[in-house]
C-alpha positions as CSV (number, residue, x, y, z in Angstrom):
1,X,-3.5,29.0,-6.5
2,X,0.2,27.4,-7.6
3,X,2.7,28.9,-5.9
4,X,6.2,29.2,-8.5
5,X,8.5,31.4,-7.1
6,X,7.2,34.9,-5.2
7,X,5.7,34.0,-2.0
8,X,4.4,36.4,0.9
9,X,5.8,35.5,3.8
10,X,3.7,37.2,6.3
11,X,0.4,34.8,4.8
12,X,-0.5,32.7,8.1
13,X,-2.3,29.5,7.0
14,X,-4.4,27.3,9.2
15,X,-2.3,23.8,7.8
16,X,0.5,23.3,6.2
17,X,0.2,19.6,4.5
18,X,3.7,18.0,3.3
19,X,3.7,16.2,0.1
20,X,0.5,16.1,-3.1
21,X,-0.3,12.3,-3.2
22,X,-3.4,11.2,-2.4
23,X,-3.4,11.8,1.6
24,X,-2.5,15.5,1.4
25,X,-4.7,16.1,-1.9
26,X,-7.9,14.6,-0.3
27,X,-6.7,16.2,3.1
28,X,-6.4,19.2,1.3
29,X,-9.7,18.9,-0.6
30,X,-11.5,18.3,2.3
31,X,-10.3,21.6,4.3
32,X,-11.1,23.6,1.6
33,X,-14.5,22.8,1.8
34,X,-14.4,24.6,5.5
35,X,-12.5,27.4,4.0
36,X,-9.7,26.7,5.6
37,X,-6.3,28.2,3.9
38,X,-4.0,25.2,3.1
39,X,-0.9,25.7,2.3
40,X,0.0,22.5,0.1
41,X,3.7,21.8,-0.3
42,X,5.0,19.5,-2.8
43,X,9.0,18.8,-3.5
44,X,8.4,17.5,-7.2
45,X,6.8,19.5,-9.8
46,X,3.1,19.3,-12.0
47,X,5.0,16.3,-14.2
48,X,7.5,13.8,-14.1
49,X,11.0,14.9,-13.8
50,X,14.3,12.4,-13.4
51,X,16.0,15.6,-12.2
52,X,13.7,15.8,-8.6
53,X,13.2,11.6,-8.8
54,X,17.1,11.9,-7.7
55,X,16.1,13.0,-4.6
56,X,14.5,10.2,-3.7
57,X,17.5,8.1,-3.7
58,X,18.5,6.0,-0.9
59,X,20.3,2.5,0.3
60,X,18.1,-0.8,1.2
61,X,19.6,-3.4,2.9
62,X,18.3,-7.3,3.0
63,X,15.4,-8.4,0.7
64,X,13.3,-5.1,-0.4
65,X,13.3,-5.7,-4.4
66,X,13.2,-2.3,-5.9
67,X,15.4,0.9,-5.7
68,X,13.9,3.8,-3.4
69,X,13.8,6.2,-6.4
70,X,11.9,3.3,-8.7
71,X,9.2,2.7,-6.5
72,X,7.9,5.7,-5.3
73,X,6.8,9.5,-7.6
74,X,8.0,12.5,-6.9
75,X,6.0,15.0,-8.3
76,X,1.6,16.5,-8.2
77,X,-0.4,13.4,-7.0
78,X,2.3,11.4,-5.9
79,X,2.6,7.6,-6.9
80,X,-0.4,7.4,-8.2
81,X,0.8,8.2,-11.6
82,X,2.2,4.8,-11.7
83,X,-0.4,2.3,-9.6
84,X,-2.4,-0.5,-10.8
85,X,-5.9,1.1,-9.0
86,X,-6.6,-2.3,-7.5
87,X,-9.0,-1.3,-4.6
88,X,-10.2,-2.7,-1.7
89,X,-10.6,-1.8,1.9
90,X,-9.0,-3.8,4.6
91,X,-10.7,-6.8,6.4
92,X,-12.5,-6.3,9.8
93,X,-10.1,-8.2,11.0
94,X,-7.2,-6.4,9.7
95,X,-7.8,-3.8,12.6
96,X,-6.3,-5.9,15.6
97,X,-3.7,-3.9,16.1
98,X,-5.0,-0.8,15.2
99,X,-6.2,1.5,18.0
100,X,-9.3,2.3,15.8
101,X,-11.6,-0.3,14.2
102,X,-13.0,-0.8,10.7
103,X,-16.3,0.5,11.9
104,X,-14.4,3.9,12.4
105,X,-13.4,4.5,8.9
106,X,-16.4,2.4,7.2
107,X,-18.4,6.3,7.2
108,X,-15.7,7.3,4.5
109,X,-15.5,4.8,2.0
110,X,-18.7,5.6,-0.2
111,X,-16.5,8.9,-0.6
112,X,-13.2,7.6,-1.2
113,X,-14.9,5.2,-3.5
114,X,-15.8,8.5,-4.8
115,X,-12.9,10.4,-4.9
116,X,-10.9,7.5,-6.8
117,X,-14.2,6.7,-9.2
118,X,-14.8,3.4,-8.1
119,X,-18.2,1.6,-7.2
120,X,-18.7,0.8,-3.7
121,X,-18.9,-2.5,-3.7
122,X,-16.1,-4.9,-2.1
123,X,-18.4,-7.7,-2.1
124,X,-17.5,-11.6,-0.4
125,X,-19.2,-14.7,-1.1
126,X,-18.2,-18.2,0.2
127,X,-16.4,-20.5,-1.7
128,X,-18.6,-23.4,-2.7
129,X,-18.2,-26.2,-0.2
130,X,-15.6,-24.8,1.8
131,X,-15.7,-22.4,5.2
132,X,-11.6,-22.3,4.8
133,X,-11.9,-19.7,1.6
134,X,-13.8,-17.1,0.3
135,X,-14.0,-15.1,-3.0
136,X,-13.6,-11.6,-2.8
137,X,-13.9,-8.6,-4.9
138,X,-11.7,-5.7,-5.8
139,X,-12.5,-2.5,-7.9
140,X,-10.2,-0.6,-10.6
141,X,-9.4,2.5,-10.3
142,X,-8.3,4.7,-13.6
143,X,-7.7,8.2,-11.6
144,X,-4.3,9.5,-11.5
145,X,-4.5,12.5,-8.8
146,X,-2.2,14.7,-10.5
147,X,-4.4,15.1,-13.8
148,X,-7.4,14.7,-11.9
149,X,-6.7,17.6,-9.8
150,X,-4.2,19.8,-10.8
151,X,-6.6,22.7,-12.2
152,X,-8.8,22.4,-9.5
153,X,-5.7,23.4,-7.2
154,X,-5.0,25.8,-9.8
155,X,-8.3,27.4,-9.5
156,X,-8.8,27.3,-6.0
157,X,-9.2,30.2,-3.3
158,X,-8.3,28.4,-0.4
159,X,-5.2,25.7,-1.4
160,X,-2.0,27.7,-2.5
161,X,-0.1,24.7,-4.3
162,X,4.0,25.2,-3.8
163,X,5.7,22.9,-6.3
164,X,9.4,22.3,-6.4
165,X,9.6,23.4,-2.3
166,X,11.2,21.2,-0.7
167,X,10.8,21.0,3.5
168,X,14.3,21.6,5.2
169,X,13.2,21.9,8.8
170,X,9.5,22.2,10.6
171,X,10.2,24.6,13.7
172,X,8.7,25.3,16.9
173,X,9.0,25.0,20.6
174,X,7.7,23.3,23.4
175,X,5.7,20.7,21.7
176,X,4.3,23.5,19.5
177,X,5.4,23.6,15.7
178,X,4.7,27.2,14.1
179,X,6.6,27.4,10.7
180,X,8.2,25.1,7.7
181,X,11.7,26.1,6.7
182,X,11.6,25.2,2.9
183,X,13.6,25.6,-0.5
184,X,11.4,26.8,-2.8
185,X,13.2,26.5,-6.7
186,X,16.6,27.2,-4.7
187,X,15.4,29.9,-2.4
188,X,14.6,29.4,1.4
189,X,11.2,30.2,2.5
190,X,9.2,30.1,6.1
191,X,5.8,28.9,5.6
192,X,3.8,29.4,9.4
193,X,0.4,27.7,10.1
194,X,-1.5,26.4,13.1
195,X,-1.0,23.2,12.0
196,X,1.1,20.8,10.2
197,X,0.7,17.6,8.5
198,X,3.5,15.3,7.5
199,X,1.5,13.1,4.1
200,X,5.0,12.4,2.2
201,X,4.7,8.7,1.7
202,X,5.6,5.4,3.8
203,X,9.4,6.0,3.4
204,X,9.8,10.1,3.5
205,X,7.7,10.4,6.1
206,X,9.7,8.4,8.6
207,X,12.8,9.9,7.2
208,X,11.3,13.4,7.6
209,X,11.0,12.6,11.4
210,X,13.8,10.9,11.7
211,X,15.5,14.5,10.5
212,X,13.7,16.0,13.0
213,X,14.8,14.0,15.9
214,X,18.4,15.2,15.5
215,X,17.5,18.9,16.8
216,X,16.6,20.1,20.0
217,X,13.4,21.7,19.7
218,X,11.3,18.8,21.1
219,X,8.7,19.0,19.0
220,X,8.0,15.8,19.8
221,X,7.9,12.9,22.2
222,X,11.7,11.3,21.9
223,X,12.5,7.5,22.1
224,X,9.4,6.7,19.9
225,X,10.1,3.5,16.9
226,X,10.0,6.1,14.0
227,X,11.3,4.1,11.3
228,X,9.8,0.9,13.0
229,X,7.4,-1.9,11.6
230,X,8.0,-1.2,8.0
231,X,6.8,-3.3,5.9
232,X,5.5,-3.8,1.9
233,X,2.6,-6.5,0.7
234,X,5.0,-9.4,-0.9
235,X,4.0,-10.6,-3.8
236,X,5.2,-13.4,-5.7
237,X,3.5,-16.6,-8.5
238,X,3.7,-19.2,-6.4
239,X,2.9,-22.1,-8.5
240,X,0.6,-23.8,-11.7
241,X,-2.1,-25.8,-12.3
242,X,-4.2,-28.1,-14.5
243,X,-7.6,-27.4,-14.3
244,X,-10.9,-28.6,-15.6
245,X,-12.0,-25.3,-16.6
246,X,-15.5,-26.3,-17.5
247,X,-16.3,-27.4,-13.5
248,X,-14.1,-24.9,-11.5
249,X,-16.4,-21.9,-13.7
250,X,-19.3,-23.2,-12.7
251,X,-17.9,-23.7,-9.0
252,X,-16.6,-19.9,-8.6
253,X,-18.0,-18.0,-11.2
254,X,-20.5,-14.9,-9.8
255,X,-21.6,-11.8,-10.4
256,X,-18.7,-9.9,-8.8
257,X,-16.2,-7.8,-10.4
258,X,-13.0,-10.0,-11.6
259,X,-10.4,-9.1,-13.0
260,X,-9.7,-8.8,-17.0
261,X,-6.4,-9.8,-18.5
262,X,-4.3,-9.5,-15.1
263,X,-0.2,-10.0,-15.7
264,X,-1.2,-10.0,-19.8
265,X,-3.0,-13.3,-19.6
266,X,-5.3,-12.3,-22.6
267,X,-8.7,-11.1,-22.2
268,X,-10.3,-14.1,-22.6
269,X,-8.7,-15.3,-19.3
270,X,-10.8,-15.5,-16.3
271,X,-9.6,-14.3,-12.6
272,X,-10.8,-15.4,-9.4
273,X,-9.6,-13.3,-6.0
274,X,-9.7,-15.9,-3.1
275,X,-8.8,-15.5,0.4
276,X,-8.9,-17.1,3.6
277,X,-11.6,-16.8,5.9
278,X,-10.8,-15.3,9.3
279,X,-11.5,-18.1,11.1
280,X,-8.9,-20.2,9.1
281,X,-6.6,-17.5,9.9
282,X,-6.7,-17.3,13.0
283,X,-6.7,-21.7,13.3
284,X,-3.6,-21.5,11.1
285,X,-2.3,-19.2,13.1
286,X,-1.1,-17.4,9.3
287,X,-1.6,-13.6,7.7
288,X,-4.4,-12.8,6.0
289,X,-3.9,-13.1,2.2
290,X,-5.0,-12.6,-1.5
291,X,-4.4,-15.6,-4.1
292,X,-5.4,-15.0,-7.7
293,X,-6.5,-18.3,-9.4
294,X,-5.8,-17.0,-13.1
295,X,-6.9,-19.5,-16.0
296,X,-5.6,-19.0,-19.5
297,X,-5.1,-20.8,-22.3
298,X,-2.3,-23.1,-22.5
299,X,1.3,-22.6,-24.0
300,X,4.4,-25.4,-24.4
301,X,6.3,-23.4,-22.1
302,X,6.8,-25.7,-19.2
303,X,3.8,-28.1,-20.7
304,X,5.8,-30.9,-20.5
305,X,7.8,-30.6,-17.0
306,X,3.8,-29.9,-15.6
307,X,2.6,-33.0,-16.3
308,X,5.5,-35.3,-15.3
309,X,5.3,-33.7,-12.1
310,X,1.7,-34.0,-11.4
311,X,1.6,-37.6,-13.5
312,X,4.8,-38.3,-10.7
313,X,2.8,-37.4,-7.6
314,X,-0.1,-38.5,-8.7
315,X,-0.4,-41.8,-11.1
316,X,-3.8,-42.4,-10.2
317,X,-4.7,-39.5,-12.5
318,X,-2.8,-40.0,-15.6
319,X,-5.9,-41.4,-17.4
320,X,-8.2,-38.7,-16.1
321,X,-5.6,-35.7,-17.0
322,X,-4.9,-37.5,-20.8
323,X,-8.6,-37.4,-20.9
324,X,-9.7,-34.1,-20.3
325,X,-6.4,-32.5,-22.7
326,X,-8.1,-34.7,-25.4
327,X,-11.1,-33.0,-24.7
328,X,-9.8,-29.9,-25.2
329,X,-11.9,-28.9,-21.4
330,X,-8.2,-28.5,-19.3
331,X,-6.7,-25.3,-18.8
332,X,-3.8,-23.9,-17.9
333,X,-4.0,-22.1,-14.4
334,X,-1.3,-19.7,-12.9
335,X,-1.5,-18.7,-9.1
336,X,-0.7,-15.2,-7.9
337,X,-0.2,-13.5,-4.4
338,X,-0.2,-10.8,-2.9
339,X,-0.5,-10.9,1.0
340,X,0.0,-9.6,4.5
341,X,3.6,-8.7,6.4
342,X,3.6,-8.1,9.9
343,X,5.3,-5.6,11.5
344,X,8.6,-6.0,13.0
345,X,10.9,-3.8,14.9
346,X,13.3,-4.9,13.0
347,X,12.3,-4.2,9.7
348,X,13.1,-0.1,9.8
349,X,13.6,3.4,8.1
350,X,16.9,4.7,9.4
351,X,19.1,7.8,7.6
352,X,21.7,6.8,5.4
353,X,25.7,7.5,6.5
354,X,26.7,7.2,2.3
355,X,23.3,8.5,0.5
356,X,23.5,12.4,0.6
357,X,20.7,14.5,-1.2
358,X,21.2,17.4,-2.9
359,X,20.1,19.6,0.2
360,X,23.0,18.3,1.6
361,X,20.5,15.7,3.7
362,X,20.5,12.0,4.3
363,X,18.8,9.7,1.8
364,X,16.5,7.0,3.5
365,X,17.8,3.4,4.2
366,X,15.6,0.5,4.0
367,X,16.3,-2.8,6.5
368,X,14.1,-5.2,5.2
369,X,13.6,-8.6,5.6
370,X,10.7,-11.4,4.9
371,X,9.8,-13.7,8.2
372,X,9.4,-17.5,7.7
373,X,5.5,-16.1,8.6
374,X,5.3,-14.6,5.4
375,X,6.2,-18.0,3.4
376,X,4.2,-20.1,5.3
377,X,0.8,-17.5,4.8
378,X,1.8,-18.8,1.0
379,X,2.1,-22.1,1.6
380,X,-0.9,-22.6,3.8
381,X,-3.7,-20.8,1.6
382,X,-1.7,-22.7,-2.0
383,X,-1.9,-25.8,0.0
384,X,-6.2,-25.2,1.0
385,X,-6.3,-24.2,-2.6
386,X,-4.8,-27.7,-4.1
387,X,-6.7,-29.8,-1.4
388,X,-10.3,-28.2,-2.7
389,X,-8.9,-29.5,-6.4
390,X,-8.0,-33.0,-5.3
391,X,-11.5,-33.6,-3.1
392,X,-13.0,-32.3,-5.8
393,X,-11.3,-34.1,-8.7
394,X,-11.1,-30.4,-10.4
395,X,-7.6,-30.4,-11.1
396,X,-4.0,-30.3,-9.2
397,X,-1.2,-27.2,-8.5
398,X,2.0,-27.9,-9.1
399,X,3.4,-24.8,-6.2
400,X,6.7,-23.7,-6.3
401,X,9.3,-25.0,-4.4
402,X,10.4,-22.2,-2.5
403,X,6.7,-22.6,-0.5
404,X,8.6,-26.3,0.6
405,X,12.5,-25.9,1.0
406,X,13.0,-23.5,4.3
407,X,16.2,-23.1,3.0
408,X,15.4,-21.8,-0.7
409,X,14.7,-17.6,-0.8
410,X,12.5,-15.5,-2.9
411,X,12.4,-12.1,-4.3
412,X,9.6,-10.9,-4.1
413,X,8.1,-8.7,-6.4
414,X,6.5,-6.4,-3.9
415,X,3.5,-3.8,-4.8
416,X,5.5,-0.9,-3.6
417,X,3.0,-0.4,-0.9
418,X,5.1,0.9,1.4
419,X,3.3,1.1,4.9
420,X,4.6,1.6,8.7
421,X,7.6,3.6,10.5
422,X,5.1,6.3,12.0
423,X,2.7,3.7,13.2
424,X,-0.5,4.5,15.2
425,X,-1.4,3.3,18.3
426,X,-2.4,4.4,22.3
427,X,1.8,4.5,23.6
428,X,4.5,6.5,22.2
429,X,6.7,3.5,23.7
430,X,5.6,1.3,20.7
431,X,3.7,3.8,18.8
432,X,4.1,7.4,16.5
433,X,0.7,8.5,16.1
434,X,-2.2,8.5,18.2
435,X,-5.6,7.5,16.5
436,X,-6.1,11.1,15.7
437,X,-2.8,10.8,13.6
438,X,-1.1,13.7,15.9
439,X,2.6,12.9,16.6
440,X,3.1,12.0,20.3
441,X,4.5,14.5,22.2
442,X,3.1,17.7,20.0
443,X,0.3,19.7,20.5
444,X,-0.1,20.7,16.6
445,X,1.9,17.6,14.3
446,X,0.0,14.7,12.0
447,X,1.4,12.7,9.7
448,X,-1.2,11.0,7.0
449,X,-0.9,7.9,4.7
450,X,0.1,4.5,5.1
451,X,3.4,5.0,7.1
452,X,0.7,5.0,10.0
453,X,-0.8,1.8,9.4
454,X,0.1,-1.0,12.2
455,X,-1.2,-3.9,9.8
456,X,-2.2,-3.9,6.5
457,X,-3.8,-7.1,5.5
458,X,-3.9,-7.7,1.9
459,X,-5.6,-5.0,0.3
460,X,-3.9,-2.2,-1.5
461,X,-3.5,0.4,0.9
462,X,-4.6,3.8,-1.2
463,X,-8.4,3.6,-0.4
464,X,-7.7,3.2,3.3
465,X,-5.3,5.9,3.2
466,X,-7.7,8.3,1.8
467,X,-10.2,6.9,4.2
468,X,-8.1,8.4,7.0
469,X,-7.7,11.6,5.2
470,X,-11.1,12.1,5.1
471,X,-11.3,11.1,8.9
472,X,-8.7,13.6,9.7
473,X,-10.0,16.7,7.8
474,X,-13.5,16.3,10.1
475,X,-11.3,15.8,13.3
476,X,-8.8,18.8,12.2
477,X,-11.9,20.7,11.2
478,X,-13.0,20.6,14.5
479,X,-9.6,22.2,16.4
480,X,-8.5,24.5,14.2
């Protein structure tokens, strides 16, 4: 049912879930199945609307590329109405720092591959004559979760939807929430429930508790890093190539999904996803990343300045490279990243002292900053990369030179994955959730979605985050 405007008050739910993206829509989903009553509050409306996007306004501070209010949705099915779908559960080894392991959420991912209509296959294969790399495989995802869902919420006997309610306070005592003070198309409401899950996003949902903090109900454990370990998936090209496309297809080429056309290359390009094994990892002492060797057709732009370089570094294989252009079997080669950021306290959520929302509340502020970690991840894998060219008399990369200079920056492009501030873990000293995802400290709060991961390797985070959605509906199923 969508809830509008009139709204019984005495209706006691079993959980309240905070924010319609894809953790509280497959949370929700899920509980309905029980036939439990879910109360299912969103801020934004069923569409788009620049009016509620203003909320989501805030300040960032150091390196984070994109405004608050650009990079996130706030309306039914969250940010999903503007991701790529790139899909791909997170490595085993992605889990270090996770109080669960990968073999925990593997029962989930035939159905989150499911829920976002995607085959279940993330296959690996080893790069030929290398145990440093490996090709992976990603899936592509076409479901938005708003259209996908809206009339099923609609329909439904168990999920009242609230659009345009916006949470003011959650209440309680003692550890204990028992009611949601919202704004409901400019009236205040109490919503009560048993239970209550925060799944607002990676920036709201620390902001939310960071709200929260400020009163004296104890609802929850106090001195915990809310806001803490923040961190996005930086992205970034980090350099070109000449390649002899003939060989280097029938080096990689498989029968794994690639990618078609990816940043407008044409479709007749051809994409390979290559990562680093986790034993080069872990000898490299780097962060697990993605690199996207992308090979197109040529263009003059930059042609020229190419070759000079790579004839400059290399004179030996002048001949070779004239040789293989007048064959017409070269290609032009771009190199894309997107890869791991660790945590750090450092990098944080706090409230903003000159961002003011409409409700009168503070906007969030972003501290962000890159570590010379994150660079040398890049530089390492581009560098593995151009050494299997050269033994292999493939081709060469000519990387960019920020990967070199310590003392040139970049901006990275980010993939507004926004993950960390409410991270899990066994210790409210350096931790916000437990594995269970309740809040330290409260006997009836979770918060869902990224915010909670510790790590997040590489892969896009939405088929993990629905992963532990699905986890948390069977464990929420079982207390309620």
């Amino acid at each position: 049912m969508i809830i509008k405007d009139s709204f019984l008050e005495e209706k006691y739910y079993d959980v309240i879930i905070v924010g319609a993206g894809p953790a509280g829509i497959t949370l929700a989903n899920k509980l309905e199945e029980k036939k439990f009553n879910v109360a299912l509050i969103e801020a934004g409306s069923e569409d788009f609307s620049a009016d509620s996007q203003e909320y989501y306004i805030g300040e960032n501070v150091g390196e984070f590329p994109q405004e608050t209010d650009v990079s996130r949705l706030r309306m039914f099915g969250g940010t999903t109405g503007h991701w790529g779908g790139s899909s791909r559960p997170l490595d085993a080894y992605d889990f270090n720092n996770w109080p669960i392991k990968k073999k925990n959420l593997d029962p989930y991912v035939e159905e989150a591959s499911k829920i976002i209509e995607v085959k279940n296959e993330f296959r690996e294969v080893p790069f030929p004559n290398s145990k440093n790399l490996k090709i992976i495989e990603f899936q592509v995802s076409r479901v938005r979760f708003g259209e996908k869902y809206f009339n099923d919420m609609k329909n439904s006997k168990y999920i009242d939807l609230f659009l345009n309610t916006n949470l003011l306070e959650i209440n309680g005592e003692n550890g204990k929430f028992n009611k949601a003070n919202c704004l409901m198309n400019g009236k205040k409401i109490n919503i009560s429930a048993k239970l209550l899950v925060i799944a607002t996003g990676g920036i709201e949902n620390s902001r939310i508790l960071l709200l929260n903090e400020r009163k004296e109900q104890k609802l929850f454990a106090t001195k915990m890093p809310i806001g803490e370990y923040w961190y996005e998936h930086p992205f970034s090209e980090l350099g070109k190539a000449i390649i002899n496309e003939k060989i280097i297809n029938s080096y990689l080429r498989t029968d794994l999904n690639h990618f078609v056309n990816m940043y407008h290359t044409g479709d007749a390009s051809v994409t390979y996803s290559i990562a680093p094994t986790e034993n080069f990892i872990k000898d490299n002492q780097i962060l697990n990343s993605c690199i996207w060797l992308v090979l197109h057709k040529r263009t003059n732009k930059g042609w020229k300045n190419l070759l000079k370089d790579l004839f400059c570094i290399a004179p030996e294989l002048s001949n070779n490279m004239l040789k293989l252009i007048d064959r017409k079997v070269s290609c032009g080669a771009t190199l894309y990243s997107s890869w791991e950021q660790e945590g750090q306290k450092n990098n944080k959520i706090v409230l903003s002292d000159k961002i003011i929302d409409k409700n009168g509340y503070p906007g969030p502020k972003i501290i962000y900053k890159k570590s010379n970690l994150v660079k040398r991840t890049a530089k390492v894998c581009v560098e593995e990369i151009g050494k299997y060219l050269i033994d292999y008399n493939i081709g060469r990369i000519r990387a960019n030179s920020f990967l070199f200079d310590d003392e040139e920056s970049f901006i990275s492009g980010a993939g507004w994955h926004h993950m960390g501030g409410t991270i899990m873990g066994d210790n409210p000293k350096n931790a916000v959730v437990d594995k269970n995802l309740k809040l330290f400290g409260s006997k009836n709060i979770y918060v869902a979605g990224s915010s909670v991961f510790p790590s997040g390797g590489h892969a896009n985070p939405t088929i993990t985050i629905i992963q532990l959605s699905l986890r948390l509906a069977e464990h929420l199923s079982k207390i309620i």
